[in-house]
N, C-alpha and C positions, 0 to 999 in steps of 0.2 A: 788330850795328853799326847805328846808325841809318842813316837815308837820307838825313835833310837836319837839320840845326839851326837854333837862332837865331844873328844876332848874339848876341846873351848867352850862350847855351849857347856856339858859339865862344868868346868872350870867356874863358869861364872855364874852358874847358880849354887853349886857347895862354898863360894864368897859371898853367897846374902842368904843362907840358909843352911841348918844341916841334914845330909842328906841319908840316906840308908845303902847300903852298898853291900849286893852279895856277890865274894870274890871266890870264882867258879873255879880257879886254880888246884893241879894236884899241889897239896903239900912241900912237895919241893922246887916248886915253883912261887911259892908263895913270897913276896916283898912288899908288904902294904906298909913300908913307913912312910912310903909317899901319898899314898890312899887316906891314911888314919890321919893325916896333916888337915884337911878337907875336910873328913866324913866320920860316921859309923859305920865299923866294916864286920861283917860276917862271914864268916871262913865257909863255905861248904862247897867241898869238890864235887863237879860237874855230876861223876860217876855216883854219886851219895843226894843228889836233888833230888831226884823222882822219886826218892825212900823218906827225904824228908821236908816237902815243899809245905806240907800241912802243918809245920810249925810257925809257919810266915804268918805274917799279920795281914789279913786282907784289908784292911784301913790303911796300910801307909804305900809308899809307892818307893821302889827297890830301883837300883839302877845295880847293872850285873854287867861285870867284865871278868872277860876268859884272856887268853891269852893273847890272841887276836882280836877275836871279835867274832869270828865267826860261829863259836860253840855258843858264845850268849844271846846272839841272834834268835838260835833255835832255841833255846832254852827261859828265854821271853814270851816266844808262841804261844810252847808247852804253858807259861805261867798264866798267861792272857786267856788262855783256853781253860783254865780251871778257877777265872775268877779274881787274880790278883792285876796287879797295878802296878805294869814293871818296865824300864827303858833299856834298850840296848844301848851301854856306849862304845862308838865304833872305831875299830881299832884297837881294844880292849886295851890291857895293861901296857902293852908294847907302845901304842901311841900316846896313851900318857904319859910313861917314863921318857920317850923322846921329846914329847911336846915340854916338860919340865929342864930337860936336859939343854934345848937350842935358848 
């Protein structure tokens, strides 16, 4: 399994599949109507995972965008290290919204 992707690589697997997607965002950052077009999306901010990761499904495999990329980075580790099955996609919501945008 990889460890992280592109936008594009995302991209062209949530077009012949769908996929799970935990969106690390606080609240007021929150914009998945371009996310929910693709995928199943799960709301749970960054600051509220580590209190709730034992709800995840260890059988499926999560693909997790922060803002950047860089909080879901670390927060893939953390998931990998306690047994799930999770992809950073990089450049998190910011380069998908751009990559949908050009």
């Amino acid at each position: 399994m990889n460890l992280s992707v592109t936008t594009l690589e995302f991209l062209s697997l949530a077009a012949t599949q769908p996929l799970n997607v935990i969106d690390l965002r606080d609240p007021e950052f929150y914009d998945t109507a371009e996310l929910k077009g693709f995928t199943h999306v799960t709301q749970i901010p960054l600051t509220q995972l580590v209190n709730q990761f034992t709800q995840l499904d260890k059988d499926k495999t999560y693909y997790l965008f922060s803002q950047f990329g860089d909080y879901s980075e670390t927060m893939a580790q953390f998931l990998r290290d306690k047994g799930y099955k999770v992809v950073n996609v990089i450049g998190g919501a910011t380069a998908f919204s751009s990559y949908l945008a050009s």
